[in-house]
Structures are given as structure tokens and as C-alpha cells.
C-alpha positions as CSV (number, residue, x, y, z in Angstrom):
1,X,0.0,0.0,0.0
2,X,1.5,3.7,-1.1
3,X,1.8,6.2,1.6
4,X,-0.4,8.5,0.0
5,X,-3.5,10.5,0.6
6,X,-7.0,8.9,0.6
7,X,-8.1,8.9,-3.0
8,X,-11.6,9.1,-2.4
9,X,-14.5,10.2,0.4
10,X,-17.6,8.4,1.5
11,X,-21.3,10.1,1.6
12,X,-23.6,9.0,4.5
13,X,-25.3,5.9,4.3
14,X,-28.7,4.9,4.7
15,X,-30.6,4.6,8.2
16,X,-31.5,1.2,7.3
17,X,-29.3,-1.0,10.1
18,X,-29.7,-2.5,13.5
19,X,-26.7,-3.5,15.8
20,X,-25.7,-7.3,17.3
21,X,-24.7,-10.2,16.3
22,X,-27.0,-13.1,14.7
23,X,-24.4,-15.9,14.8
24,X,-20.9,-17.1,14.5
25,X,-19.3,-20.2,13.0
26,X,-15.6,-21.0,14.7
27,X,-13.1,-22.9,11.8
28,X,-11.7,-26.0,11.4
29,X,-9.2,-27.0,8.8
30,X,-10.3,-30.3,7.5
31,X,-7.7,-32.7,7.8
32,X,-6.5,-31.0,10.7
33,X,-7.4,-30.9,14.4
34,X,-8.6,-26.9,15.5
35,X,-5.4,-26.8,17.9
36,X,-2.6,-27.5,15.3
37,X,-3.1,-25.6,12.3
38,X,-1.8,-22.3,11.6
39,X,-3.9,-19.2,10.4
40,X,-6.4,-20.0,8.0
41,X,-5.6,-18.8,3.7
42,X,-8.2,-16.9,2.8
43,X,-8.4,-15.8,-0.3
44,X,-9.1,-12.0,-0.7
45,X,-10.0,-9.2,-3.1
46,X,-7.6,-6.8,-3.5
47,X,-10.0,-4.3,-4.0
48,X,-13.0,-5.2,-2.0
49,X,-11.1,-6.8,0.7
50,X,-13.8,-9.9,0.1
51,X,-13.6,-13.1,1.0
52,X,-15.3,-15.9,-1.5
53,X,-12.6,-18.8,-1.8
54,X,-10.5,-20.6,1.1
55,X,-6.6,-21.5,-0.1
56,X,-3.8,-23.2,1.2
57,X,-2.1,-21.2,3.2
58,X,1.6,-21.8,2.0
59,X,0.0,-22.5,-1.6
60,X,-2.2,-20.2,-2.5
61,X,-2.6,-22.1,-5.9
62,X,-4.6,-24.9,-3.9
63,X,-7.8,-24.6,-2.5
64,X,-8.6,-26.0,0.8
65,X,-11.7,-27.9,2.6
66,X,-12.6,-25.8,6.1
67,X,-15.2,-26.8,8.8
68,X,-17.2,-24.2,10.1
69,X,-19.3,-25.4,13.6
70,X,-22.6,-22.9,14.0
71,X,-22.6,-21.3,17.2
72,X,-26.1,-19.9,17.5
73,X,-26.7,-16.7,19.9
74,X,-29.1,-15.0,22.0
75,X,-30.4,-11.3,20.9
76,X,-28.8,-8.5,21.9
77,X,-25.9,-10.1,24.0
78,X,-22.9,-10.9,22.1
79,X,-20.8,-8.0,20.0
80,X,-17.5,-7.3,18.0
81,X,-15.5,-4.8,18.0
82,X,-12.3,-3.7,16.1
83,X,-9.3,-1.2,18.0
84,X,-7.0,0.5,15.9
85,X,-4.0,1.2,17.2
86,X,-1.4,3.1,15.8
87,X,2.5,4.3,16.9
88,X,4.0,7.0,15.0
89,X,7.2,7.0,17.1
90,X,8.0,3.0,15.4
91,X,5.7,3.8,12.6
92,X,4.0,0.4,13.2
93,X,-0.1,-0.4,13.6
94,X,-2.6,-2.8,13.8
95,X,-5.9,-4.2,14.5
96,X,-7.3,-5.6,17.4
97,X,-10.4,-7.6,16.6
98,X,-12.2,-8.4,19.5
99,X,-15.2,-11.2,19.9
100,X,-17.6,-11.6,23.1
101,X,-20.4,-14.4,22.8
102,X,-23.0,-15.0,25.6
103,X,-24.5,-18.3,26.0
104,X,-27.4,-19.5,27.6
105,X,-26.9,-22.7,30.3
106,X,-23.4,-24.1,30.3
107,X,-24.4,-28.0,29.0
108,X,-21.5,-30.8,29.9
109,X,-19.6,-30.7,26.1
110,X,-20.1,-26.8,26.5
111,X,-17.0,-27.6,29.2
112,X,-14.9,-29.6,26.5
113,X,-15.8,-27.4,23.8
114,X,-14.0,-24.0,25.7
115,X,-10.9,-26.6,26.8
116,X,-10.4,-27.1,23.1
117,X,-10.7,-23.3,22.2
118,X,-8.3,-22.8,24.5
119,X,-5.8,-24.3,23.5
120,X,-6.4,-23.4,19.6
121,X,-6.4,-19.9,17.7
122,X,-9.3,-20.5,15.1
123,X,-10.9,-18.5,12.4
124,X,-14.1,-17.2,13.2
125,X,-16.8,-15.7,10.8
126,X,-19.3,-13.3,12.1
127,X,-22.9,-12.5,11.0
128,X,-24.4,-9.6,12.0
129,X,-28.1,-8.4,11.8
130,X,-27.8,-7.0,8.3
131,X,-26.9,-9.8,7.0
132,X,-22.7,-9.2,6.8
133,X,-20.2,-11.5,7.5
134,X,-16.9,-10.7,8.8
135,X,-13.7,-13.2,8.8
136,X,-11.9,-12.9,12.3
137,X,-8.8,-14.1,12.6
138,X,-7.6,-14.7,8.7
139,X,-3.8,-13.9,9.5
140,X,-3.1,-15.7,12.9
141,X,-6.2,-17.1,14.0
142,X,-8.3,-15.8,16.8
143,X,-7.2,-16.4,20.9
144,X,-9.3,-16.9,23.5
145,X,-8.2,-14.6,26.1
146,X,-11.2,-14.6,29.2
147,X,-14.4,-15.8,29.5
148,X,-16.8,-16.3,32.5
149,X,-19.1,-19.4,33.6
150,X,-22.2,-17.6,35.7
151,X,-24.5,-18.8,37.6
152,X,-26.4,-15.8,39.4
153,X,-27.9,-15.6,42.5
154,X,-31.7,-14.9,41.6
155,X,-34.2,-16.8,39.9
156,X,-34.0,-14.0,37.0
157,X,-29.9,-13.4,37.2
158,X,-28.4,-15.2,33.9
159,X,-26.7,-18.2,33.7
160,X,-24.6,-19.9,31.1
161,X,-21.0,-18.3,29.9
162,X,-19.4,-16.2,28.1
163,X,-16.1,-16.1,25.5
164,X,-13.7,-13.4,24.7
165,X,-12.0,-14.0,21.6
166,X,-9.0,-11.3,20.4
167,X,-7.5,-11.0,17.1
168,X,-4.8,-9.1,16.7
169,X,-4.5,-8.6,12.4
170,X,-2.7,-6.5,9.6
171,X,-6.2,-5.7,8.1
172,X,-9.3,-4.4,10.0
173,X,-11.6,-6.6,8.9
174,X,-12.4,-8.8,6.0
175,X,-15.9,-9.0,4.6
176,X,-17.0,-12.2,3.6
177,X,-19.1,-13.0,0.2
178,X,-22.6,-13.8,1.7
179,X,-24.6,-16.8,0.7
180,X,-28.1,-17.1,0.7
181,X,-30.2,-16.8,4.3
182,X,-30.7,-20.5,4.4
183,X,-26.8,-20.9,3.7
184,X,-24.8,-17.5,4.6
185,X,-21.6,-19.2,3.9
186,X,-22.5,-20.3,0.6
187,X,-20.7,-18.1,-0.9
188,X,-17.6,-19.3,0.1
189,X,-16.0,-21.9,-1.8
190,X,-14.7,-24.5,0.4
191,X,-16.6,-24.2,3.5
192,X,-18.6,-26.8,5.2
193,X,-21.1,-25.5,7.8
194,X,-21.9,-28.4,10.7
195,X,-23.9,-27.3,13.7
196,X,-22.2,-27.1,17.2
């Protein structure tokens, strides 16, 4: 990228979008477990910055196979949000993508399931409300850095748990090439959706 001004502007949008997340699908490299592969190869638009093809990450002339596991969510309790952060002094930046999920009831593979992400930086696509998807994670996966299993203390206090996932990335965010709403990720060549 030249070091040169901004070549073009951007007029204001249309009122026509709501805030939150819909759902998430966390990656898995077929053929490989989630805790040993390295950052997933996505393919993207130089110009869009879109994501519609997986590839090999040290090939980029072969495609790859990816597992995707649907991670369902509650309204209005799970967000993303993406830091910039900037240092003129070493003339260095980046992107910190950040991930919080809420869950309701904490079931017994929930327990195995946040071991496993533990130990592994996946990829993780987000959909929001307006129907966008947004690839997490595409250089050096995504880290899960705190959490919380609740229980409350009256009948009407939540319980269940919560992840905190944070990316730290050379791009802000990719967008993703959405599907259809039966099938956002059909758009994607290479990705298999299974359901958590």
C-alpha cells in the first residue's frame, strides 16, 4: 500500500441498520485438528477486501476444505468490536479484533468445547443483523483470552457463559461474500457448515 493520501471520500449511508450479532461459525481446517493448524488462507479481493474462496495457506494455488461449527446466539448479548492502534514513534499499527459471545446454560460438552478453544487460535466468521459476515482471525487465527461461567444468584440473574476472543490482524476486517439466508456461507467456496 503507497503512503499517500486517501483517494476518495464516502457520503452517508442509509438509516436502514440495526446493531448485534446473529451468529458465529468458529473454523476448522479439515484434515486437521482446531489446535494445530496455523492461520487460515483466505483468499481476498484486493480491492474489496472480500472473502469468496479458502486457499492453502503456503500455496495459494490450492484450494482447501474448512469446517465451520454454528454457534447460535441470544439477541442482543454478544458483540465485535475492532481497535486501531497506531504508533508513529516506530511507525507500526494494527488491528485488534475483539469477539464476546454469551451463552445461555453451560451444557456438559459446553466444558470440553471451551478446553479445546483454549488451546487453539481458530478463524471465526461473524454474522451480523444486516446480514454481513466478517472473517476474524484470517492472518493468525483468533485467541481466547477470558471468559466467565455464571451462575447468578436470583431466579431471574443469567446463567450460562461467556467467550472473549481477540485477534490481533494487519487488516481491520475482512468481509465475507454472503450466501443465501438458508446458507450465509454459501458463498464461500470450500466451507462446510456443521452445527455445534
Amino acid at each position: 500500500m503507497a503512503c499517500s493520501l486517501i483517494e476518495s471520500g464516502r457520503s452517508i449511508s442509509c438509516q436502514d441498520g440495526i446493531g448485534g450479532i446473529r451468529r458465529v461459525w468458529i473454523g476448522e481446517m479439515a484434515g486437521q485438528d482446531i489446535t494445530s493448524y496455523p492461520a487460515a488462507g483466505f483468499e481476498v479481493d484486493a480491492v474489496s477486501l472480500e472473502v469468496d474462496v479458502l486457499r492453502n495457506y503456503t500455496d495459494p494455488a490450492v484450494p482447501v476444505d474448512a469446517n465451520f461449527w454454528t454457534y447460535e446466539l441470544t439477541r442482543e448479548k454478544s458483540m465485535m468490536d475492532v481497535t486501531i492502534t497506531g504508533d508513529q514513534g516506530t511507525g507500526t499499527y494494527s488491528f485488534e479484533q475483539k469477539l464476546t459471545l454469551t451463552f445461555k446454560t453451560l451444557l456438559p460438552a459446553d466444558t470440553d468445547r471451551i478446553l479445546t478453544l483454549a488451546q487453539s487460535s481458530p478463524p471465526i466468521i461473524v454474522e451480523d443483523n444486516n446480514q454481513k459476515l466478517y472473517l476474524l482471525g484470517a492472518q493468525y487465527g483468533c485467541v481466547l483470552t477470558g471468559g466467565s461461567i455464571l451462575t447468578g444468584t436470583s431466579f431471574n440473574d443469567a446463567g450460562g457463559f461467556s467467550l472473549e476472543f481477540s485477534a490481533r490482524q494487519l487488516y481491520p476486517v475482512y468481509l465475507c461474500t454472503y450466501g443465501t439466508t438458508a446458507l450465509p456461507l454459501s458463498g464461500i467456496a470450500g466451507v462446510t457448515v456443521d452445527v455445534a
